[in-house]
C-alpha positions in Angstrom: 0.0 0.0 0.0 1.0 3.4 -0.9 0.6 6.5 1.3 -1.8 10.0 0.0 -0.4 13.1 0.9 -3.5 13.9 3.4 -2.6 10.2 5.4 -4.7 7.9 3.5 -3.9 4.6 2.1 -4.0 3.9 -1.6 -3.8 0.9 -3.4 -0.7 0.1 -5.0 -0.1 1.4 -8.6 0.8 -0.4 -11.5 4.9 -0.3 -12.2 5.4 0.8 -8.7 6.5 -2.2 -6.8 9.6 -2.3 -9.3 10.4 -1.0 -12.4 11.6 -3.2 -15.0 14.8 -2.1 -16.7 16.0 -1.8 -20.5 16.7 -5.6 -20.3 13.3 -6.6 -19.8 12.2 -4.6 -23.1 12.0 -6.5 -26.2 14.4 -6.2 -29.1 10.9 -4.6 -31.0 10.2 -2.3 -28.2 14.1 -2.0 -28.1 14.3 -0.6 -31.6 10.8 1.4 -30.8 13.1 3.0 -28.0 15.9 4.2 -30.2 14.3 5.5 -32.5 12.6 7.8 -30.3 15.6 8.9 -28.4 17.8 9.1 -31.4 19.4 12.6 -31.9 18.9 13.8 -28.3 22.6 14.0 -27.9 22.5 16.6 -30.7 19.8 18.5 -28.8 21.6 20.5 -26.7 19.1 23.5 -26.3 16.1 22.6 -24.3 14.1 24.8 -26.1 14.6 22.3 -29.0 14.8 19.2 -27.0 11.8 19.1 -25.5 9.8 20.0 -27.8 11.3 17.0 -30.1 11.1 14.5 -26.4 7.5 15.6 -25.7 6.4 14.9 -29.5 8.2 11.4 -29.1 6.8 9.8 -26.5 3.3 11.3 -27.1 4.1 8.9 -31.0 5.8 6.0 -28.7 3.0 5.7 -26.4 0.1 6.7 -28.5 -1.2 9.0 -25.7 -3.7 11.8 -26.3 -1.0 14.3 -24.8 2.6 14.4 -23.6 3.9 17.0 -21.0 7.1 17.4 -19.3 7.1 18.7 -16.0 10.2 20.7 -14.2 10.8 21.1 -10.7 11.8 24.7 -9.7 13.9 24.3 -6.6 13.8 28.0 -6.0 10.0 27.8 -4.8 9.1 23.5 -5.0 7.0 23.5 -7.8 6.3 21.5 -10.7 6.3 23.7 -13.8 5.5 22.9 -17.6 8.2 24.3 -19.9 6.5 22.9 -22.9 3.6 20.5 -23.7 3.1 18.7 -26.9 -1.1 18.8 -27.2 -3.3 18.4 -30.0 -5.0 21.8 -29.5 -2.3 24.5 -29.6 -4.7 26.5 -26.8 -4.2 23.9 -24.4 -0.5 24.0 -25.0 -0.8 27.9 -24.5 -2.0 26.9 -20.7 -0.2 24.4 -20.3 2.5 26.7 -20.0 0.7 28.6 -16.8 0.6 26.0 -15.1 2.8 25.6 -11.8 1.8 23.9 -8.5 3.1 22.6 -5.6 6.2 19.5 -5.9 4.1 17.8 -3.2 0.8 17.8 -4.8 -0.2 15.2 -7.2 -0.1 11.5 -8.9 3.1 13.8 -10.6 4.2 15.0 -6.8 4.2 11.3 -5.9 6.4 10.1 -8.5 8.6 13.0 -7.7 9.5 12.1 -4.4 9.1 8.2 -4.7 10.9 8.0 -8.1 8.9 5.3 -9.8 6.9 4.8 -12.7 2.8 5.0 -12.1 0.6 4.1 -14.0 -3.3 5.5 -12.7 -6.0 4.3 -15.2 -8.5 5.8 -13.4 -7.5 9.4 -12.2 -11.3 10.2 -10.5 -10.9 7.4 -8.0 -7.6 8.0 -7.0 -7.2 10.4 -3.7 -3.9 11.9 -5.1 -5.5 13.1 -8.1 -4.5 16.7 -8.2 -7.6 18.5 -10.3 -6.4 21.8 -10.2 -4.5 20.9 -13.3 -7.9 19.9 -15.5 -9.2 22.8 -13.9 -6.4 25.0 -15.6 -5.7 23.8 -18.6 -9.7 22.7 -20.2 -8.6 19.4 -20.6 -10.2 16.2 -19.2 -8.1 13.6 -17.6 -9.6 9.5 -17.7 -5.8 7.7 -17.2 -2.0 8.9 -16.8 1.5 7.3 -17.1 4.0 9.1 -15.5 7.4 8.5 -15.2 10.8 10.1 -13.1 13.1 12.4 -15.1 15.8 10.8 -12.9 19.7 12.0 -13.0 22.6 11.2 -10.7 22.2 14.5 -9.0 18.2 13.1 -8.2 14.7 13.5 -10.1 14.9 16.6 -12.0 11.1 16.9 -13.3 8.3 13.9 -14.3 6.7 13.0 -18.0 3.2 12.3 -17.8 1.3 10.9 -20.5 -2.5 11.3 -20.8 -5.1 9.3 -21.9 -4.8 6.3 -24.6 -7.4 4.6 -26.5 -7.8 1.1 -25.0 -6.1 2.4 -22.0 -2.1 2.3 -21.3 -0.5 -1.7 -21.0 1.8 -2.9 -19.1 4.6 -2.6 -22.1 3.9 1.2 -22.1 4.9 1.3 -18.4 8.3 -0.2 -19.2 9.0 1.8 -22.5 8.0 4.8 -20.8 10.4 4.5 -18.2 13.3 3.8 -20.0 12.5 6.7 -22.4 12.4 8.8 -19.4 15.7 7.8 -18.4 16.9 8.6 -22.1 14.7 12.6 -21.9 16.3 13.2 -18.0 19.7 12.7 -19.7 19.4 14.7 -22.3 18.0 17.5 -20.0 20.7 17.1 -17.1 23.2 17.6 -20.3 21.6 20.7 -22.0 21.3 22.0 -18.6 25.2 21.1 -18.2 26.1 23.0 -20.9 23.8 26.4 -19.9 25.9 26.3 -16.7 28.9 26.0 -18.9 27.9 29.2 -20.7 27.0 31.1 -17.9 30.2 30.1 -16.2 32.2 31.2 -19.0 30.3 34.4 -19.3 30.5 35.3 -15.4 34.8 34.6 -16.1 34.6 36.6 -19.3 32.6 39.6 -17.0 35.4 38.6 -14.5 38.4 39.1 -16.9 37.0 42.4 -18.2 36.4 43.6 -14.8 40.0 42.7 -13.4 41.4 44.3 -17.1 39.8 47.3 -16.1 40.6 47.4 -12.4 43.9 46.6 -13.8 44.2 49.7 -15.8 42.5 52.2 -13.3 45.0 50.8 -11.1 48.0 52.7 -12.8 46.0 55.9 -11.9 46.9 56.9 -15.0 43.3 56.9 -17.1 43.6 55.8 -20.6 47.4 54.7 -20.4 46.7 50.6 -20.1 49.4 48.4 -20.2 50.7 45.3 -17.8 53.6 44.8 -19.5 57.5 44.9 -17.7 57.8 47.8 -20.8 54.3 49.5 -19.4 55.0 48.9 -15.5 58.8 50.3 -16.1 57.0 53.9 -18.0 54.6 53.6 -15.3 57.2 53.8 -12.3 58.9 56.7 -14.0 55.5 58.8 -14.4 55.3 58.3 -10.5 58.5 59.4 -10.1 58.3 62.7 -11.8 54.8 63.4 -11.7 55.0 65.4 -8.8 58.0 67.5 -9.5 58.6 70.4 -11.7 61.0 69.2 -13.6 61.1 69.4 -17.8 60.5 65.8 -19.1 61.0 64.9 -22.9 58.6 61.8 -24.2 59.9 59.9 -27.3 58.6 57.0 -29.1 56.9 56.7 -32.3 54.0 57.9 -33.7 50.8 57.3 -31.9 52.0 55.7 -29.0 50.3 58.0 -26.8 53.0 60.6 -25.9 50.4 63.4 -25.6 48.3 61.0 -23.3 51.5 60.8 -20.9 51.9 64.1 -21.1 48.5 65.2 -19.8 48.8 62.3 -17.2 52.2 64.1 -15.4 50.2 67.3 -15.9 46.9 66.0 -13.5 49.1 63.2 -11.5 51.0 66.5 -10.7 50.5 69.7 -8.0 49.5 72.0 -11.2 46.6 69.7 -11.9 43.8 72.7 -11.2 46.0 75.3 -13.6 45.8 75.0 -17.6 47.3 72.3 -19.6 47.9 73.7 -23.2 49.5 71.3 -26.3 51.0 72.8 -29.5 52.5 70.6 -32.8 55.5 72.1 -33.1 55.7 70.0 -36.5 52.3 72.0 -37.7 53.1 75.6 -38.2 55.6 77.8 -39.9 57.8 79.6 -38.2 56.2 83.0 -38.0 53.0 81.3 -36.4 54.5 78.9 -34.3 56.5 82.3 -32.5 53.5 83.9 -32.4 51.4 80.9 -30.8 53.9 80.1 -28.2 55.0 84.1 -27.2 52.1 86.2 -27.8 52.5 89.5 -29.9 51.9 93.0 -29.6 49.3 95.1 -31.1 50.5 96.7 -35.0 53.8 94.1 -34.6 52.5 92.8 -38.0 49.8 93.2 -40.3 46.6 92.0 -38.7 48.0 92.5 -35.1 44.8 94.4 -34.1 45.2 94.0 -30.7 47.7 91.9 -28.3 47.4 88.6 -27.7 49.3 86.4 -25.2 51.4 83.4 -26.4 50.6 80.0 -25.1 53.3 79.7 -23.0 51.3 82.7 -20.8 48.1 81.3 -21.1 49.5 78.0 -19.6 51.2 80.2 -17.0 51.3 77.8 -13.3 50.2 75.0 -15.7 52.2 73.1 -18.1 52.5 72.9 -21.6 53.3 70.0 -24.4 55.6 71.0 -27.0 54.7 68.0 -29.1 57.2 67.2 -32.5 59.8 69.2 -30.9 62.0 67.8 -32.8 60.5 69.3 -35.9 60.7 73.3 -34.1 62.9 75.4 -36.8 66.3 76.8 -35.1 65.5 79.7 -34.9 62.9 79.0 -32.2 64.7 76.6 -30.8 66.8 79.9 -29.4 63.8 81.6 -28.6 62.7 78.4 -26.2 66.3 77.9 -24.8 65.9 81.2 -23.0 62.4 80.3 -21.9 64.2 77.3 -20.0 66.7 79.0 -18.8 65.1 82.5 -17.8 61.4 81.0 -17.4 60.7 84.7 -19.9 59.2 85.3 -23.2 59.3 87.7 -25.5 56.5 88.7 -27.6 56.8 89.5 -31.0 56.8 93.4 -31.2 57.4 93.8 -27.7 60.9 94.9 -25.8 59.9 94.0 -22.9 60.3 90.2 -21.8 57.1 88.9 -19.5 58.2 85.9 -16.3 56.0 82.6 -16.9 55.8 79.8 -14.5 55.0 76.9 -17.0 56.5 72.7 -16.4 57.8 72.4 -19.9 56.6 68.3 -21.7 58.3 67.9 -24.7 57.4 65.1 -27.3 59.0 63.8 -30.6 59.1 60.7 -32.3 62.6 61.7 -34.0 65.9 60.8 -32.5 67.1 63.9 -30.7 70.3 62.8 -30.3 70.8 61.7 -33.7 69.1 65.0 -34.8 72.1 67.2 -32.5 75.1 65.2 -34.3 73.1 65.9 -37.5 73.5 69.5 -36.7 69.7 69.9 -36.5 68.8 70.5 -33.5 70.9 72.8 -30.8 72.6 70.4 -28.5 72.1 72.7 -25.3 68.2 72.9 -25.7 68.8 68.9 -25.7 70.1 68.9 -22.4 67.8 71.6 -21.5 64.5 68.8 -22.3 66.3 66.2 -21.7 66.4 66.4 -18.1 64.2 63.7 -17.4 63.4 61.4 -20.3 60.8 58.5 -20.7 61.1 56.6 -23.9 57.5 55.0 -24.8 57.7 51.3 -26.6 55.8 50.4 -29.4 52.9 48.5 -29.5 54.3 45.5 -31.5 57.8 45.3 -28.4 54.1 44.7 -26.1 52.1 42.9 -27.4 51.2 41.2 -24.3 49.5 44.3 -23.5 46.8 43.5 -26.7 44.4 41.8 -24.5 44.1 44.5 -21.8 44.4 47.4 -24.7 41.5 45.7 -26.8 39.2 45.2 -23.6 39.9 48.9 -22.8 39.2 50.7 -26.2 36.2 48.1 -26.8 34.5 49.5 -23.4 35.7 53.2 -24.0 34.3 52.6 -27.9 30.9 51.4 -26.9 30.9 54.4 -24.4 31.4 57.2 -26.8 28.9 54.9 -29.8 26.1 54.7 -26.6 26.5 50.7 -28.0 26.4 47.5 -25.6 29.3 46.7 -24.5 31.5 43.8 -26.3 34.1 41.3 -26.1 36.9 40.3 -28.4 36.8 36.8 -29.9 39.9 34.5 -29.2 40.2 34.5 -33.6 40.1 38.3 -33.6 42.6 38.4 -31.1 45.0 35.9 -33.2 45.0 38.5 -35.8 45.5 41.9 -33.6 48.4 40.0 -32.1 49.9 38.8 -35.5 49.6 42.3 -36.7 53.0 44.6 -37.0 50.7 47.9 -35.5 53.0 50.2 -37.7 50.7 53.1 -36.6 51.0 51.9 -33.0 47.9 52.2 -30.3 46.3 55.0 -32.8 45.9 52.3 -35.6 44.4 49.9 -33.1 42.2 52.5 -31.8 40.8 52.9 -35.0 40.4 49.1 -35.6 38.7 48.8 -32.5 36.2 51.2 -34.0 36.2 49.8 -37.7 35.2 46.6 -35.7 32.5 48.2 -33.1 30.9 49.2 -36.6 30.9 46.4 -38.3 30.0 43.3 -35.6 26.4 42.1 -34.9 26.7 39.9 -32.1 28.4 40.3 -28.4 32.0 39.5 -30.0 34.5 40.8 -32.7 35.2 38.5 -35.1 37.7 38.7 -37.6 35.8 39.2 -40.2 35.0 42.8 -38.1 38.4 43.6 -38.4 40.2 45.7 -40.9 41.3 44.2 -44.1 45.2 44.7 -43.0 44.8 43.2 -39.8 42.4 40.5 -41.0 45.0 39.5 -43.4 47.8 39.2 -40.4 48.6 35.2 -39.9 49.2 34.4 -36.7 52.7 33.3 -36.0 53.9 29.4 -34.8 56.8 29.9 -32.7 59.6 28.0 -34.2 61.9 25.4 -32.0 65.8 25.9 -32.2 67.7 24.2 -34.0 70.3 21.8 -32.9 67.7 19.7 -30.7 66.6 16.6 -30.5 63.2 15.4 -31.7 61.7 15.4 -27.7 63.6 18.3 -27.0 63.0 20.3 -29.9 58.9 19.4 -29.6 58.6 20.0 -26.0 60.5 23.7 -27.0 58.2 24.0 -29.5 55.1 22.9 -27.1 56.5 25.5 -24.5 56.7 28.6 -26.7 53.3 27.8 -28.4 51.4 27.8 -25.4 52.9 30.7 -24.0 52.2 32.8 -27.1 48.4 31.0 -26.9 48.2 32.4 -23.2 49.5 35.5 -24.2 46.9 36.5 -26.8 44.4 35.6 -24.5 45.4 37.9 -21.5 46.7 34.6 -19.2 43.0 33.1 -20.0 43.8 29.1 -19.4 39.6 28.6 -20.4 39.8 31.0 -24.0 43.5 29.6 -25.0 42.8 26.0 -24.3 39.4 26.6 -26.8 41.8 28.2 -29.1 43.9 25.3 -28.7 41.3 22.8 -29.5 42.1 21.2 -25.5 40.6 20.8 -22.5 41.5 23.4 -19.6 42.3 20.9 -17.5 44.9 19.9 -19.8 46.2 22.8 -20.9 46.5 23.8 -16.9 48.5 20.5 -16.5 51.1 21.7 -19.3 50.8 25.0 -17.8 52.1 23.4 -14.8 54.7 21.6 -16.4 56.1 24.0 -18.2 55.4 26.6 -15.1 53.8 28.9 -17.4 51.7 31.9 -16.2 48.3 31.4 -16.9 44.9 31.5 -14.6 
């Protein structure tokens, strides 16, 4: 005998004194079995799986209607997440339904785990009629069956109504097919944990690349590199003193973003930062931009104007290109550094500035004095404290963190949803030479904010230069033997693999075409960095 949920007795139910297994089945009900489970494995949404399960077993069992019930563990209820009916409206209400786990013929075989087969739902005191109620339908006979995983019974089928009533056969086919559906559903469900997990790292990632960046203190400069953290040191050196610093490195490697960074890292943050390309104007206008004239000095002098060496007076100013400033001026700015005065053009009389003097160039100064192109004592004059700026392609280990940076900052400034880079697209940005430096990948980032219509940049988002970049195999050395030379070759692969991937074991070992736990073995072996 069987106990109700209110204390009462019932008898006991077909199938549930012991549920015969696949071996009891016979070889036609065996083949009747596989064809109805075959392809779940491929089904690895459950919005298409159960669909395809429900629409199975109402065809294997011949039953007037098929639903699969869920148990929500949040609030212990039964739920339907899809129902395979003949009318479509019942389906529709199906999908309202929700009761208690306890309630029910379906309750019962929830908690007991067994088959039941009721062929007369009126006369049995479990029968839960809320559900009729709900849904229109009318209920004569169920079969219901355990959705049963190793982690414990997930959900129930239940099968209503069948001409001639449901045999003894259908109670063992049933059950093995639900053993076949709860499978399938523990393994889709699997694999939306696998998703979310990798999405809550990839959110992880992003958020410790940014904290990561922030935590130079020195806004948009991003970089993790021994290059970065070495310019990174120096900026706190100097930031706080008044000293004239010179910035070299090539073209669009941010020199003017240092610049501005030692300007509000520094005591003369709340005065006026000014930047003039010293590269962009002719003489005449680049004397009159940086010292101000008088009124009638020249034609169109209609009134004075100050230079912008006095408008960036207790503040600093960026002579960016300096290297390009004709000599002539390059007198005219020696005595500025030396007498901290400048001269207006027209004027006799020489006006004090207090300005911190950042210089920037992308030439070789020194080159430039033993050239005779450049006057050796402004040299020493700007090159009191210099920081020399790598480019992108000597840190490239810095990609990852760069390309996580400008994607967020991008979307900012598009008012787009934030995206990620794909471990392909990252391939190519790494494989590319960055001749234009972090200005060229700024504008890739861009070109490939425009162009991508998921969540990730792919490379087909990419420009047509970098998208043509082939990634790089690190070669062994030569003079090795076969083991030696493959586990060098091994080594060097997977560092440049964990590399493009920011230290990501999870993205590289998918690049990779590996598990994580094995790549985090040879990551062990090798003692590789990688998280």
């Amino acid at each position: 005998m069987s106990l109700n949920e209110e204390g009462a007795t019932a008898p006991p139910p077909v199938g549930a004194a012991g549920e015969p297994g696949e071996e009891a089945l016979s070889l036609a009900q065996r083949a009747q079995l596989y064809e109805a489970t075959r392809g779940f494995v491929e089904l690895v949404e459950l919005g298409a799986l159960l669909p395809v399960a429900n629409a199975r077993a109402r065809a294997l069992i011949a039953a007037e209607s098929s639903v699969i019930m869920l148990l929500d563990t949040a609030t212990d209820e039964l739920f339907v997440p899809y129902a395979a009916d003949v009318a479509p409206e019942v389906e529709r209400r199906w999908a309202a339904v929700r009761f208690p786990a306890d309630r029910g013929i379906a309750g019962w075989v929830l908690r007991h785990g067994l088959v039941e087969h009721v062929p007369d739902v009126a006369a049995d005191p479990r029968w839960y009629r809320t559900v009729d109620g709900q849904t229109g339908m009318v209920t004569e006979a169920l079969l219901c069956a355990p959705l049963r995983t190793r982690a414990g019974t997930i959900g129930v089928l239940s099968l209503r109504n069948k001409r001639g009533g449901f045999s003894a056969a259908d109670v063992a086919l049933i059950g093995a097919f639900a053993r076949a559906v709860a499978a399938a559903i523990d393994t889709a469900r699997q694999l939306v944990g696998a998703r979310q997990e990798e999405a809550r790292l990839r959110a992880e990632v992003d958020a410790l690349q940014g904290q990561a960046a922030r935590g130079s203190g020195f806004g948009d400069i991003v970089g993790h590199s021994a290059a970065m953290r070495a310019v990174f040191r120096l900026l706190e050196s100097v930031a706080p003193l008044p000293v004239t610093v010179l910035v070299s490195g090539e073209s669009g490697t941010g020199k003017e973003l240092i610049a501005r960074a030692l300007h509000f890292n520094g005591p003369r943050r709340a005065r006026p930062f000014v930047a003039v390309n010293c590269g962009a104007l002719s003489e005449t206008l680049l004397a009159s931009e940086l010292f101000g004239y008088r009124r009638h000095a020249f034609t169109g002098a209609m009134a004075d104007k100050k230079g912008l060496f006095e408008v960036a007076d207790g503040g600093t100013i960026l002579l960016d290109e300096v290297g390009d400033m004709p000599a002539s001026m390059q007198v005219q700015l020696l005595r500025v550094l030396q007498e901290g005065e400048v001269l207006p053009v027209g004027d006799t009389q020489p006006r004090r500035v207090d300005v911190r003097v950042i210089a920037a160039t992308h030439r070789d100064l020194g080159a430039e004095v033993r050239a005779g192109r450049f006057r050796e004592d402004l040299y020493y004059r700007l090159t009191v404290f210099p920081i020399a700026l790598p480019p992108l392609r000597e840190r490239r280990e810095d990609l990852p963190l760069l390309v996580a940076h400008l994607l967020a900052r991008t979307a900012a400034r598009f008012g787009a949803a934030p995206r990620h880079c794909g471990p392909a697209a990252l391939a190519r940005l790494a494989a590319y030479g960055w001749p234009g430096n972090v200005r060229e990948l700024q504008n890739a980032v861009e070109h490939a904010m425009v162009l991508a219509r998921g969540d990730g940049i792919e490379p087909e988002d990419l420009p047509a230069a970098v998208r043509a970049a082939t990634p790089e195999v690190p070669r062994a050395p030569d003079g090795l033997t076969l083991r030696a030379a493959r586990e060098a070759f091994e080594r060097a692969y997977l560092t440049q693999a964990l590399a493009a991937h920011g230290g990501n074991a999870s993205r590289a070992a998918r690049t990779l075409g590996i598990s994580r736990v094995m790549l985090q073995r040879r990551i062990r072996v090798w003692q590789l960095r990688g998280r």
